[in-house]
C-alpha positions as CSV (number, residue, x, y, z in Angstrom):
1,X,-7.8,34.5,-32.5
2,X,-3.6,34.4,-32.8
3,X,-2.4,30.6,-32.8
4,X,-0.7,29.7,-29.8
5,X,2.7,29.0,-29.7
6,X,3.3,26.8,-26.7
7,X,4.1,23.4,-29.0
8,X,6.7,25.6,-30.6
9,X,10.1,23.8,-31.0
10,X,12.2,24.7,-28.5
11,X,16.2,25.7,-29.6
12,X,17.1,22.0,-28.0
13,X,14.8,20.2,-30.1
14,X,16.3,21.8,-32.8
15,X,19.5,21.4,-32.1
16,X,18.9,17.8,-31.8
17,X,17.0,17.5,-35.4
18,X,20.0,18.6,-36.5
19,X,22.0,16.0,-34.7
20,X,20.0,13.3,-36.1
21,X,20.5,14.5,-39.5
22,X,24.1,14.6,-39.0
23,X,23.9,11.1,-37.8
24,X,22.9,9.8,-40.8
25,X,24.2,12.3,-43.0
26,X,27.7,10.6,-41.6
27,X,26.4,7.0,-41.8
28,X,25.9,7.7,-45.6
29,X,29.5,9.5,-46.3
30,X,31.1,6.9,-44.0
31,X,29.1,3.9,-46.2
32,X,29.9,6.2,-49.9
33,X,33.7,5.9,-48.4
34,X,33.9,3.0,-47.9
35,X,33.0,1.5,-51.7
36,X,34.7,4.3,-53.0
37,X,37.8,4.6,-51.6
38,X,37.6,8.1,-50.3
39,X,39.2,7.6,-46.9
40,X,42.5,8.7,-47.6
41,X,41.5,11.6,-50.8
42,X,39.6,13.4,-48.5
43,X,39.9,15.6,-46.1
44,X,38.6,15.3,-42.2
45,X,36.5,18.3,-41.8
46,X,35.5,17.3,-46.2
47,X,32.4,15.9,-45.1
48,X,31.4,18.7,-42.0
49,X,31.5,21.5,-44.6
50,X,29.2,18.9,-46.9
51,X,26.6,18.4,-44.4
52,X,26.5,21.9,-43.2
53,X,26.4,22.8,-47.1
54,X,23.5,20.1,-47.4
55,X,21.3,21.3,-43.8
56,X,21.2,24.6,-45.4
57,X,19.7,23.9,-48.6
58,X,17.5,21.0,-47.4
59,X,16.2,22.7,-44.6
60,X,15.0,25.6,-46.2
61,X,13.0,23.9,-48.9
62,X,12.3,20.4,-48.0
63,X,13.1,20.0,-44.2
64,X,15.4,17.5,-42.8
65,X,15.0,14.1,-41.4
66,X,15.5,15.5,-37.8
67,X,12.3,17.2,-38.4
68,X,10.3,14.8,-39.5
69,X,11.6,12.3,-36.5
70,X,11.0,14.8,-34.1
71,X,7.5,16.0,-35.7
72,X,8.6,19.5,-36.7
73,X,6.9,21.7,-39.5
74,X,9.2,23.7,-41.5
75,X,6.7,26.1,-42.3
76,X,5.8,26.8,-38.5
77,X,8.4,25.4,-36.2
78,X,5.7,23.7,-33.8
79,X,5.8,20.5,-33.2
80,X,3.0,18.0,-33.5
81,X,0.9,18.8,-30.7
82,X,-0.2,15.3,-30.0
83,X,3.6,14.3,-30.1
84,X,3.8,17.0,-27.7
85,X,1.8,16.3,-25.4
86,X,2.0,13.0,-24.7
87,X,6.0,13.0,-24.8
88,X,8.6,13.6,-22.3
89,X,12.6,13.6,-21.8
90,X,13.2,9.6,-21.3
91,X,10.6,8.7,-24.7
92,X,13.2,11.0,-26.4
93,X,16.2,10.2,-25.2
94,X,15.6,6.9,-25.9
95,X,14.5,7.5,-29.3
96,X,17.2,9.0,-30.4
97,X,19.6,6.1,-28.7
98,X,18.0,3.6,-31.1
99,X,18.6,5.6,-33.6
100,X,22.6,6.1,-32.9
101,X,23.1,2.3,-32.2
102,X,21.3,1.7,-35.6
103,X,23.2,4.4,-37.6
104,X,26.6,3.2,-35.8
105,X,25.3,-0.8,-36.4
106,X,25.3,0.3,-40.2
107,X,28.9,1.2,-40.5
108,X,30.9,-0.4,-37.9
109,X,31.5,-3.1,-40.0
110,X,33.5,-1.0,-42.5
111,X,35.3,0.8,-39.9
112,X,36.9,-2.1,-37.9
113,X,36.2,-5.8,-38.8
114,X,36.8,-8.3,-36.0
115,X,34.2,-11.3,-36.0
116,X,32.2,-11.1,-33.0
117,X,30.3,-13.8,-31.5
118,X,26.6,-13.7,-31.6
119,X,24.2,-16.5,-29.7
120,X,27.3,-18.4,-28.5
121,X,29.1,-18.9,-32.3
122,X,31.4,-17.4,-34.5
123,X,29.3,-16.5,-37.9
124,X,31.0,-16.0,-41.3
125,X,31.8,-12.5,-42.4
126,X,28.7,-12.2,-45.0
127,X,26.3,-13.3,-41.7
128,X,27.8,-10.9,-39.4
129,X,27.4,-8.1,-41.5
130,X,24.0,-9.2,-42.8
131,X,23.6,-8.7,-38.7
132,X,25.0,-5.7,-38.3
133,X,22.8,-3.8,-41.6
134,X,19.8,-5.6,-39.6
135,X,19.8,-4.5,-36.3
136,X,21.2,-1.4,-37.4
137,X,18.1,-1.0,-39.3
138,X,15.7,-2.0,-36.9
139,X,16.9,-0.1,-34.1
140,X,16.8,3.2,-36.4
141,X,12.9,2.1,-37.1
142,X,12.2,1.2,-33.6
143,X,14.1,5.4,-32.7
144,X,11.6,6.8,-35.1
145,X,8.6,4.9,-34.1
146,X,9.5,5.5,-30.6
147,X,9.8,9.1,-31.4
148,X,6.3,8.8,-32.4
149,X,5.1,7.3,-29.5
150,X,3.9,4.6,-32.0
151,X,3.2,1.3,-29.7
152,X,5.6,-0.5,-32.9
153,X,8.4,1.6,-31.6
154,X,8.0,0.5,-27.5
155,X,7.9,-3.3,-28.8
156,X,10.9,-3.1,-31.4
157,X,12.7,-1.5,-29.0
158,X,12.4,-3.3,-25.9
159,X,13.0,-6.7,-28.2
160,X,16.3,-5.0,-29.8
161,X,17.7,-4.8,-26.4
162,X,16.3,-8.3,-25.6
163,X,18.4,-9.8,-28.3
164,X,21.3,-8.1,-27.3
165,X,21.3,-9.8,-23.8
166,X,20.3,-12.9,-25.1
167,X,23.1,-13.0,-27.9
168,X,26.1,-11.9,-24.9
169,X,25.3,-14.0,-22.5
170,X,25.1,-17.1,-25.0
171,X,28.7,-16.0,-26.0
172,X,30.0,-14.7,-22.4
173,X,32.9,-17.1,-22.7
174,X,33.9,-15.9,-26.5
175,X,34.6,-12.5,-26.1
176,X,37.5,-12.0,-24.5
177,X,39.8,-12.8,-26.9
178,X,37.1,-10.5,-29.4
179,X,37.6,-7.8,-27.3
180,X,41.4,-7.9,-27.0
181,X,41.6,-8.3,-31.2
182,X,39.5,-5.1,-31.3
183,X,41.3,-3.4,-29.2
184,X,44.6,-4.3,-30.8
185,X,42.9,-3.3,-34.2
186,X,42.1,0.0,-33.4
187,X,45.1,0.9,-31.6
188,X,46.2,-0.4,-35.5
189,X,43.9,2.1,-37.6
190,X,45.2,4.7,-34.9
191,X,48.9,4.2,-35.4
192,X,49.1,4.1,-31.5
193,X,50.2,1.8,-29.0
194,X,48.2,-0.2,-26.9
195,X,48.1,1.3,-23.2
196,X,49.2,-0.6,-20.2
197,X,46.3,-2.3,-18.6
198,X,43.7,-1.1,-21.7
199,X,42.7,-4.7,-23.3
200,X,42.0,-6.2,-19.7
201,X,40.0,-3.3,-18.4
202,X,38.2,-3.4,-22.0
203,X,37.6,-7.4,-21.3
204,X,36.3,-6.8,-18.0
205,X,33.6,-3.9,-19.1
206,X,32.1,-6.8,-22.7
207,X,30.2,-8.3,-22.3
208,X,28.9,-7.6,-18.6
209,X,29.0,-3.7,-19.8
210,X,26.7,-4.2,-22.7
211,X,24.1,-6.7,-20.8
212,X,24.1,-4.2,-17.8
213,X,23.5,-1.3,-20.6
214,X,21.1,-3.2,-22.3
215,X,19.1,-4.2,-19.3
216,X,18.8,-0.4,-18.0
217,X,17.5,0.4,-21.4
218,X,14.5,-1.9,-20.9
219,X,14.0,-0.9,-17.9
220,X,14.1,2.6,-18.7
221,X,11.2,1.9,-22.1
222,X,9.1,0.0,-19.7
223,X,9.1,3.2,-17.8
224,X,7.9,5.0,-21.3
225,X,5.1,2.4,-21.6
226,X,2.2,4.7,-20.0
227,X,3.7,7.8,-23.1
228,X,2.1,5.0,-25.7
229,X,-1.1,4.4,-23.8
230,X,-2.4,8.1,-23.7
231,X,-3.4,8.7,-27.4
């Protein structure tokens, strides 16, 4: 009897393997860049050609990260059919949120460093990055468990977000001379001037923005919660 094809991987879940792999395809250039210096030697569309270069090969012969976070065979294109079954749109939106914040956590400190506050203090430079290579790598764990539908994932998640809230509204008072520093730094790293009105709309969106961001994500993996029941 022929093999059905109904798990197969549709063209948006492929397009989004590939998006993960860019993800931390860039996350690896942007980190390589930063220790060696290659910000300035290299061209911007340098590292495009590289990944695209990179998919190709990998793809073919060893598959890619996407595939394995969104439970795709190379050899057949379908996806894990428990995976499938028992996933929907929110489980993987979500997943691959956590995974963004994480791969962004990782290199947002060599982008742009402004200290940020974090549970109502200012830590040192070697803490706060310490921080940043943390949650960033918790949150991409808690994306590929989630993916997964792994129980791990729903409880790394939901506690991710949970420190977030915790950590702005211990420092609510301390960021908005933060935010108006990181706005006037990446105005900086732009070479452009900083817009009428941009740092106080910017101070009136952090941290209520990223509590009220924070807090619909929770909500919206409590939602999720029945996906990791029906194993």
């Amino acid at each position: 009897m022929e093999e059905s094809n109904t798990n197969l991987a549709t063209k948006k879940r492929l397009l989004l393997s590939w998006y993960i792999d860019l993800l931390f395809f860039m996350t690896l250039w942007g980190l390589l860049s930063y220790f060696m210096k290659l910000e300035e030697s290299v061209p911007f569309w340098a590292p495009y050609l590289a990944f695209l270069l990179m998919r190709a090969i990998t793809s073919k012969f060893i598959g890619s990260i996407g595939f394995s976070f969104l439970s795709i065979d190379k050899n057949t294109m379908c996806v894990n059919e428990e995976i499938f079954r028992r996933e929907n749109w929110l489980s993987i939106l979500l997943g691959v949120l956590l995974i963004l914040e994480g791969t962004k956590q990782l290199v947002r400190w060599t982008q742009m460093f402004v200290s940020q506050p974090a549970f109502g203090y200012f830590p040192d430079e070697t803490t706060q990055i310490i921080i940043h290579l943390a949650l960033g790598s918790i949150s991409i764990l808690a994306g590929y468990w989630f993916l997964k539908l792994n129980i791990r994932g729903f409880i790394a998640g939901i506690s991710v977000a949970l420190i977030s809230v915790i950590s702005d509204a211990l420092s609510w008072k301390l960021w908005d001379p933060v935010v108006e520093q990181m706005v006037l730094t990446r105005r900086e790293v732009q070479g452009l001037p900083v817009r009428d009105g941009e740092v106080e709309m910017m101070q009136s969106l952090m941290p209520e923005g990223m509590i009220v961001v924070a807090t619909v994500s929770i909500i919206a993996m409590v939602i999720t919660y029945p996906n990791f029941k029906n194993a």
